[in-house]
N, C-alpha and C positions, 0 to 999 in steps of 0.2 A: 369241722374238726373238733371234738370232744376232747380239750385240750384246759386245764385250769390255768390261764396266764398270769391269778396272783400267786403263785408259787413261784418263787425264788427260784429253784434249780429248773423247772421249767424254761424262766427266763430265760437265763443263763445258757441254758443249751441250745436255746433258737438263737441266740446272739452268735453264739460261738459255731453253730451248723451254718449261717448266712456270713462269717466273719465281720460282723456287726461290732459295735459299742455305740452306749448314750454318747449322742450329740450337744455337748453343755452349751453349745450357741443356741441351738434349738429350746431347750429348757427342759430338754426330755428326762423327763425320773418314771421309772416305771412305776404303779402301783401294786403292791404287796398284800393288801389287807381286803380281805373277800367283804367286811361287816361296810368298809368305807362305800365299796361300789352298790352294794345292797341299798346303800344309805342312799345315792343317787338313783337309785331303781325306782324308790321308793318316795322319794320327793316330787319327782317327774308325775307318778302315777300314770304311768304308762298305759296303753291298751293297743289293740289291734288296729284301731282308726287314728293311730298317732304315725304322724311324720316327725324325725328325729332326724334332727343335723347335730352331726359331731366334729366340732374340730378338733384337728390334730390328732385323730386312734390310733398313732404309733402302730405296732401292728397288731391292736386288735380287743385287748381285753375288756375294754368297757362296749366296744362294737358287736361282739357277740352276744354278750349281756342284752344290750339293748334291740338283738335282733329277736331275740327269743319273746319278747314280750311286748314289743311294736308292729304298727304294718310294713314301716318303709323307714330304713336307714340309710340317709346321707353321709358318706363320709368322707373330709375332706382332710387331704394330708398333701404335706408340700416336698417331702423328705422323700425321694425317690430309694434310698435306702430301706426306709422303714416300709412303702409301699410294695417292695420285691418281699416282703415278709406277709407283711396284710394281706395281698392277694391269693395266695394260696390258701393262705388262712380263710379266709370268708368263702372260696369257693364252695360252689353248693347253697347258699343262703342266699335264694333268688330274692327275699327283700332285702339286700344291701347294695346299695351303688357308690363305691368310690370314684371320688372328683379328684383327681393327683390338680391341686393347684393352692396357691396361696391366699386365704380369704380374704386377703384384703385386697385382692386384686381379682375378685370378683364382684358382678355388682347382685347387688340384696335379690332387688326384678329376678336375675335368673335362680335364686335361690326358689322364691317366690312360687315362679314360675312351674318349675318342678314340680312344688307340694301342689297345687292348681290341677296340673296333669294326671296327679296320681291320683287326688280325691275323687278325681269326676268319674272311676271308673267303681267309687264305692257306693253302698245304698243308705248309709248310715252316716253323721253328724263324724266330721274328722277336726283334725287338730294337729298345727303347727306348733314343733318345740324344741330346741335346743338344749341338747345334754351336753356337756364334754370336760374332761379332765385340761383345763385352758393351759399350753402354754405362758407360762410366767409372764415373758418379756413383751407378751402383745395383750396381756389382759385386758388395758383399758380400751383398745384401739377395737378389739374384737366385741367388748359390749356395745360399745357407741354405733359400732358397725352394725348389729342390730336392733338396737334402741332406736337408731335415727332412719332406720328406713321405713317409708312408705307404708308396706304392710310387714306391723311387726309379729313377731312370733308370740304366740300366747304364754308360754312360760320360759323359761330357761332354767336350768339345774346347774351349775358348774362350780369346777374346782379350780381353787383360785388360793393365790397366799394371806396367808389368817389377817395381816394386818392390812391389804387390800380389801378382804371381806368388812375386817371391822370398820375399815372407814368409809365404803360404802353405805353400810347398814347405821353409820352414827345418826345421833338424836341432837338437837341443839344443845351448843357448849361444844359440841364436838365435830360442827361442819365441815367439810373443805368444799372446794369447786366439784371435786371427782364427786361425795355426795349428793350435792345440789344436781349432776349430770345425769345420775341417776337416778335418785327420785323423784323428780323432773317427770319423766318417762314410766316411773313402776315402782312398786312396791317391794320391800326387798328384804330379805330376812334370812339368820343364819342359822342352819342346817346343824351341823357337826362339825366340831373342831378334827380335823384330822393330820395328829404327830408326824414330826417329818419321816421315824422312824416306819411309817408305811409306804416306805418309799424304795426304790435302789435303782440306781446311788444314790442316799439320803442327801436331800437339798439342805441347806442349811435349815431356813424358813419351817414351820410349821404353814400345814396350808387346811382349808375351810371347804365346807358346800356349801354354797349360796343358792335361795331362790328368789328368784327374780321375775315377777308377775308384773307386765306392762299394762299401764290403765289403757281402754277404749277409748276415753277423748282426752285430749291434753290441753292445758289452756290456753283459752286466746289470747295467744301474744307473740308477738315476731320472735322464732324462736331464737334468731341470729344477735338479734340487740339486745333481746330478756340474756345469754350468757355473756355478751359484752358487760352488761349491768353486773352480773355476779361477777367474770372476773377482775374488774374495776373495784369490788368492794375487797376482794380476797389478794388486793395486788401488794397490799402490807397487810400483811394478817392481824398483826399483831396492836395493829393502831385500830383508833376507834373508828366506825365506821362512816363517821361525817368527812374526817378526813381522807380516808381512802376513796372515796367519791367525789370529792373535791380534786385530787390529783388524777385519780383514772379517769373522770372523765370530762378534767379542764372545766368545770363548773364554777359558779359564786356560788360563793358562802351562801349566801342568803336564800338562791334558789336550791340549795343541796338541803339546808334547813326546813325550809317549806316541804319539800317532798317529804321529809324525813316526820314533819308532824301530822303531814294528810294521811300517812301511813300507819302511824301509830308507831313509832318506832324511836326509843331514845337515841340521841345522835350518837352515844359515850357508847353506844354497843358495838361491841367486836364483831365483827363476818357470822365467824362461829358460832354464832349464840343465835341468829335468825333459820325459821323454820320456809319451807318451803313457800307455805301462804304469804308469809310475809315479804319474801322475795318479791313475789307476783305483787302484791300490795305495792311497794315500791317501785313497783316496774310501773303500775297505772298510775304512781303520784307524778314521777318522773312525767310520764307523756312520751312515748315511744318516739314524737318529729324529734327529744330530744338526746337520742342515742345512738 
């Protein structure tokens, strides 16, 4: 269907032909602004040898986008409403396959799995990736969901709220856990700011596109004890760091100080102020039997 879905009246009339409204539980805002989705077309860097998993396409407008200039779009929507809209819409665009279910009660393997199926019928080098205008309320739960599995997706493109992107993307001085969760796992850097006013119903929030480029090896360390260590240090933010590791993780003094000088690390430093490597540093002064 040759249908512009950031137009406004547009929307508005497929809402109002299906007797539809956004679902504020869902965190659904439609998008308005052609240059925003362009933005994500464009960061992706899409090709015919790309598989694209989209969460949440509402009914459609960045799914069609991305069917035009992918091989194979995934799309998964949990909203049986929005899906009586999507499917008409997409029919005809033999590369789109909608999954009506909730991703987080999907496991990654079958995601996986899929793009496995689809490549093996290609002749050409393919490519797993993740576009999607993210639901608000499950931001963090949805990157971790792909960060932490098995075989992770090569890039992801998504839209997300500007002060989630900024604190994903911050630089020491500005850590938090969620930070450290992901750059942990990838590379991550912000796209375009995008006004909430491209939105309807405008969200409060201003929201971002992020890209997020997961590294090939991640380092050796028990991944389950290395985020115990972070959130042990993040557990008073505001204290220094000798102390927050004395409490989180019922430690002496003396051996929290030891670790703290084999690493290079003054004790008087705040969470915030440690960069990745130095986590990791920490994590081998410490000695993993003791976390």
């Amino acid at each position: 269907m040759n249908l512009d879905l950031t137009d406004l009246s547009n929307i508005k009339k497929l809402l109002t032909y299906y007797n539809l409204s956004a679902n504020k539980k869902l965190g659904q805002h439609f998008l308005t602004d052609r240059e925003a989705l362009n933005a994500s077309l464009a960061a992706a860097n899409l090709t015919t040898e790309d598989f694209v998993v989209e969460v949440g396409p509402g009914f459609g407008t960045l799914t069609m986008a991305l069917a035009e200039v992918s091989g194979r779009v995934l799309a998964i929507e949990t909203d049986p409403k929005m899906l009586a809209i999507l499917r008409p819409m997409v029919n005809g665009l033999a590369n789109v396959e909608i999954l009506p279910a909730n991703i987080l009660n999907v496991r990654p393997e079958e995601i996986y799995e899929r793009f496995t199926a689809w490549s093996k019928a290609r002749t050409s080098k393919t490519h797993y990736k993740v576009v999607s205008n993210l639901p608000y309320y499950i931001t963090s739960a949805i990157i971790k969901f792909f960060l932490t599995a098995k075989k992770r997706p090569q890039q992801m493109v998504l839209m997300v709220q500007k002060e989630v992107a900024e604190r994903i993307t911050a630089t020491p001085g500005e850590m938090s856990v969620l930070a450290v969760s992901v750059q942990f796992y990838a590379a991550a850097e912000i796209v375009m700011i995008v006004p909430n006013t491209s939105f309807w119903p405008k969200p409060v929030v201003d929201s971002a596109i992020i890209s997020i480029t997961p590294f090939t090896k991640l380092p050796e360390v028990n991944e389950k004890k290395f985020f115990r260590l972070v959130k042990a240090g993040f557990g008073e933010r505001r204290k220094q760091l000798h102390n927050s590791l004395e409490g989180g993780l019922m430690m002496e003094v003396e051996a929290v100080a030891k670790a703290l000088s084999e690493a290079g690390i003054d004790g008087k430093t705040r969470p915030q102020d440690l960069a990745i490597e130095q986590w990791i540093n920490l994590y081998n002064a410490l000695g993993e039997e003791n976390l």
